[in-house]
N, C-alpha and C positions, 0 to 999 in steps of 0.2 A: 295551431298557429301556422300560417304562412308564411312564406319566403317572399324577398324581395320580388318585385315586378320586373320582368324579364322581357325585352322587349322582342319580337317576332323578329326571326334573321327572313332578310327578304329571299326571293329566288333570284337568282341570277340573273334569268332571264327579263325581271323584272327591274333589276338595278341598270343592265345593258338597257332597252328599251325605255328608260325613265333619263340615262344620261344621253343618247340618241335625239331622245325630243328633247331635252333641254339644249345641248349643245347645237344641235341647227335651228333654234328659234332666235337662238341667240344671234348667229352668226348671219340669218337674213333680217332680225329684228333691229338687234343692237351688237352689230359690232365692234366694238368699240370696248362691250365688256364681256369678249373673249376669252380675253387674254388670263381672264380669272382662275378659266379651267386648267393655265400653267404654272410650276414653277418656276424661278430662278434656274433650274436644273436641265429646264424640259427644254427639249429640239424641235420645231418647228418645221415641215416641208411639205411645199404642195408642189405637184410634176403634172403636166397636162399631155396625158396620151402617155406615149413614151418616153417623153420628155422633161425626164426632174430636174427641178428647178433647183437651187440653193437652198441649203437648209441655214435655219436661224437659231439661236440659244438666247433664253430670257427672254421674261416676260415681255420686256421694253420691245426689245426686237420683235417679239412674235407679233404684237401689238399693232407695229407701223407696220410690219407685213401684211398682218390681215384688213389693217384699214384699206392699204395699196391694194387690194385687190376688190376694192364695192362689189363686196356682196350684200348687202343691206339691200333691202325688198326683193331679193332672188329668191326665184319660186322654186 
């Protein structure tokens, strides 16, 4: 008799790499549902050069953040 079906734990480097593409297709595709890859919990900040910008908390926030910022069709 066999045992339950066990499912393959991926590689790491495979989980980093697979969340990588998804989250920048997202973010020049459809930004808009970014904001998925947050919680309520999670903080938000992008700083250009040496320059950080404000950080944001929630999803809401992060959201209009990332729309304020058209990246949609960036290559």
């Amino acid at each position: 008799m066999t045992g339950p079906a066990t499912a393959a734990v991926p590689h790491p480097t495979t989980v980093g790499n697979t969340f990588v593409k998804q989250y920048y297709s997202l973010l020049t595709g459809s930004p808009e549902k970014l904001h998925r890859f947050y919680k309520e919990e999670s903080t938000f900040s992008h700083g250009l050069g040496s320059h950080p910008e404000e950080s944001v908390s929630g999803q809401t926030a992060i959201n209009s953040t990332i729309l304020k910022k058209h990246y949609s069709g960036a290559v």
